[in-house]
C-alpha positions in Angstrom: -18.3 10.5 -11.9 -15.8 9.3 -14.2 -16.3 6.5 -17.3 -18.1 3.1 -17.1 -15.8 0.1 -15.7 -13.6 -0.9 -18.1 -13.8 1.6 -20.6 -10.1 2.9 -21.0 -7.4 0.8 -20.5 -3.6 1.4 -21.7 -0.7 -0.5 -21.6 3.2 1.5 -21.5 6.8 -0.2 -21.3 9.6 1.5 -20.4 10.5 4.2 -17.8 7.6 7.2 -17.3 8.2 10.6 -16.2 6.5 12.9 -13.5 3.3 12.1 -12.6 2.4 9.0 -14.3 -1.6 8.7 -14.4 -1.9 11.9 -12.4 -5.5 12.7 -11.8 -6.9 9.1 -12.6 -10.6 8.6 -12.8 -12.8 5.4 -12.8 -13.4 3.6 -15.6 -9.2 3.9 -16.3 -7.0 1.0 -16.1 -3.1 1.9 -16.6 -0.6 -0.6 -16.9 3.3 0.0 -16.8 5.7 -2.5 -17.0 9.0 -0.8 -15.8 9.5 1.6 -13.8 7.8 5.6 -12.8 9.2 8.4 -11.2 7.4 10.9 -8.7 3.8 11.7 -8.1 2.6 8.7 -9.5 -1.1 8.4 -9.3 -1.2 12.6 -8.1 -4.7 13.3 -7.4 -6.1 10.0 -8.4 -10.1 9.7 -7.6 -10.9 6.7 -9.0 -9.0 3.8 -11.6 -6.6 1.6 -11.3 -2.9 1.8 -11.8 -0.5 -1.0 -12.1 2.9 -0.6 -12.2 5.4 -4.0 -12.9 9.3 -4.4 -12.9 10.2 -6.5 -16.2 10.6 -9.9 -16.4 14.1 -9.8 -15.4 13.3 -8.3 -12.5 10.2 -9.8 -11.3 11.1 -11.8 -9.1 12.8 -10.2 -6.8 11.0 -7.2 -7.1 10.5 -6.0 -3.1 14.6 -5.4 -3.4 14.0 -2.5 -5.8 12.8 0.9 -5.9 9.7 0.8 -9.0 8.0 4.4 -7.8 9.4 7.8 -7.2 9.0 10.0 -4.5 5.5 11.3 -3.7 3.4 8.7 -4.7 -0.4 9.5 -4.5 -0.6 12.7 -3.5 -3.5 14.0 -2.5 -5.3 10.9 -3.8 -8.8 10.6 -3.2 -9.6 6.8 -4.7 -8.7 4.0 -6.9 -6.4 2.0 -6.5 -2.3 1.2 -6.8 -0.6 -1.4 -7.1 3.3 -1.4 -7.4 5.2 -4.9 -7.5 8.7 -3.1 -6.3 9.8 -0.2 -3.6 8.2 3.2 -3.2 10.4 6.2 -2.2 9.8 8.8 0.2 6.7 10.4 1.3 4.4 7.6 -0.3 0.5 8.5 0.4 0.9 11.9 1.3 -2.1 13.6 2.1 -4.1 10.3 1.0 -7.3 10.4 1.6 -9.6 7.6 0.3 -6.6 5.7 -2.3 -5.9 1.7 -1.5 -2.2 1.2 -2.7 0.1 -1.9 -1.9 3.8 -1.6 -2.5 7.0 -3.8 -1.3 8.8 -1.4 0.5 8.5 2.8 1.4 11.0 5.4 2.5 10.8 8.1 4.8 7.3 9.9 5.7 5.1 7.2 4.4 1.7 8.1 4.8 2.0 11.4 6.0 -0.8 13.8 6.7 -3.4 10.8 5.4 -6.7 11.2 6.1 -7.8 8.1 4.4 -7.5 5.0 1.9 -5.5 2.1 2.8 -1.6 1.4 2.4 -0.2 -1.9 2.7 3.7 -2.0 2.6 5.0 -5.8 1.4 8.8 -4.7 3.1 10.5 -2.4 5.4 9.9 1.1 5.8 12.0 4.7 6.7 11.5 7.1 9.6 8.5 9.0 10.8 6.1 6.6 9.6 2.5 8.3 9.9 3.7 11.7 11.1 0.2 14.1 11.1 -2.0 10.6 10.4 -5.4 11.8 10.8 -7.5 8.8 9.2 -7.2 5.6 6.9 -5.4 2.7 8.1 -1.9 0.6 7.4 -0.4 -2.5 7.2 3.2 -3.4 7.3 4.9 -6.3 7.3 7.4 -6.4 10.2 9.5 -9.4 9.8 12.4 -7.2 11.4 10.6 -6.1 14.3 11.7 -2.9 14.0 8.5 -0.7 13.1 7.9 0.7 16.2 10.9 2.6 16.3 9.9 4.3 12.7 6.3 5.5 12.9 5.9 8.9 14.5 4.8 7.7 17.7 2.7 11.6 18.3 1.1 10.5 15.7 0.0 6.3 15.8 0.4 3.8 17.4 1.1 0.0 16.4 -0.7 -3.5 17.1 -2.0 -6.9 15.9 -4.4 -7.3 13.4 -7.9 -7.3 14.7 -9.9 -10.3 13.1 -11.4 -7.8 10.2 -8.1 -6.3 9.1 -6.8 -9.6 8.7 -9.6 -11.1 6.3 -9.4 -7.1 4.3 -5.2 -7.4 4.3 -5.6 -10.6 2.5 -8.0 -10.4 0.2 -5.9 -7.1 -0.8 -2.9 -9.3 -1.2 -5.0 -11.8 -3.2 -5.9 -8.6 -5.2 -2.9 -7.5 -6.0 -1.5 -10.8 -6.8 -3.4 -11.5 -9.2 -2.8 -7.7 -11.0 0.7 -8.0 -10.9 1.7 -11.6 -10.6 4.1 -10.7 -7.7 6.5 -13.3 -6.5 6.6 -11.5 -2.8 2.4 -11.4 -2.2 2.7 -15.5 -3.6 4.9 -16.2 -0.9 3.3 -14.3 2.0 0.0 -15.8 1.0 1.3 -19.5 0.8 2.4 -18.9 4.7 -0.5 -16.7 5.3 -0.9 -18.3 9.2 2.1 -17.1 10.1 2.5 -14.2 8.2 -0.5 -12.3 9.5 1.1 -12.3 13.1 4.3 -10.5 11.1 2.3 -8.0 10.0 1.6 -4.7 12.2 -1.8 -2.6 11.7 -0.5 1.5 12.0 -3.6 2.9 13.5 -4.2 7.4 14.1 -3.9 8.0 17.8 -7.6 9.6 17.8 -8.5 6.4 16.2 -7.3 4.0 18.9 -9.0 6.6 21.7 -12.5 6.0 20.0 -12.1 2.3 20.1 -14.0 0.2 22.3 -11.7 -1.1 24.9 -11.3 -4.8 24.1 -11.9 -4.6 20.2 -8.5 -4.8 18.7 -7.8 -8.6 19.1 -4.3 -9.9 17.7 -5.4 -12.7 14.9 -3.3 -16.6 16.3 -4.5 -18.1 13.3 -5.6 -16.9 9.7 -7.7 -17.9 6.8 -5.0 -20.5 4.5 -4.3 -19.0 1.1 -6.6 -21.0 -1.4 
């Protein structure tokens, strides 16, 4: 079951190893201000981790990489948030984790059964290959998603009404645990930036759908 909300949380600077907060549970808060390598958050049931560029950075944080490879896998719950890029393979094998990050590599959530992912940025190839559950949000301000998700796999649309209202309170979420420059700017132009963003959806998901109930969102909820 974890630890009581709130009971352990930690503070590092400086660049972690393998596996930073591997096998996080609740009642864990990690914070990291600079930078992590793979299998951040490995196994994670529960928590929250944080990870921050520092100040010199912040800023333009979405134009570097903060995360390693492998990020989350396996993951189960809690919660990530990175203010920078993730490498390849981000989510593997997620099942119940909510993460947002600014950018992904190849094979982002692959084999995920679960959980959220919200990418802030462009993605790699294959996006979604062996996608089984969960859903996904990417911003698309390029246009060019559909020809990187594994099309066997999912399939792409608007935002239906709900996803809208979850993506941003997740943004408003995240802003406020890392102080983000990127998820300020997409929520000050919120109305137009929820038609940039795509909803990655499993195949067998779509198929159970009742026709009619994935409706693109014209307008959106102003940020506050």
């Amino acid at each position: 079951e974890g630890l009581p909300e709130g009971t352990l949380r930690l503070t590092f600077e400086g660049a972690a190893g393998q596996s930073f907060g591997a096998f996080c549970v609740p009642g864990m808060h990690l914070r990291l201000v600079g930078e992590a390598n793979d299998y951040v958050g490995k196994g994670m049931s529960g928590g929250e981790i944080v990870v921050v560029p520092p100040p010199p950075l912040h800023r333009e944080s979405w134009r570097h990489v903060i995360v390693g490879n492998t990020v989350l896998y396996g993951a189960t719950g809690g919660v990530l948030f990175a203010a920078g890029r993730a490498g390849e393979r981000f989510a593997v094998r997620n099942s119940g984790a909510v993460a947002v990050v600014e950018g992904a590599g190849d094979h982002c959530c692959e084999y995920m059964t679960g959980g959220v992912v919200v990418v802030l940025g462009p993605v790699g190839r294959n996006f979604g290959a062996g996608m089984t559950g969960g859903r996904a949000y990417v911003l698309d301000e390029a246009g060019v998603l559909d020809r990187q998700v594994n099309r066997e796999s999912v399939e792409t649309g608007p935002l239906t009404e709900q996803e809208a209202e979850e993506l941003r309170d997740l943004l408003v979420r995240y802003h406020e645990a890392t102080g983000s420059h990127r998820a300020y700017s997409l929520l000050r132009r919120w109305r137009l930036v929820a038609l940039q963003f795509r909803a990655v959806r499993p195949r067998s998901a779509v198929e159970a759908m009742v026709p009619g109930a994935v409706r693109p969102v014209p307008t959106a909820r102003p940020a506050r």
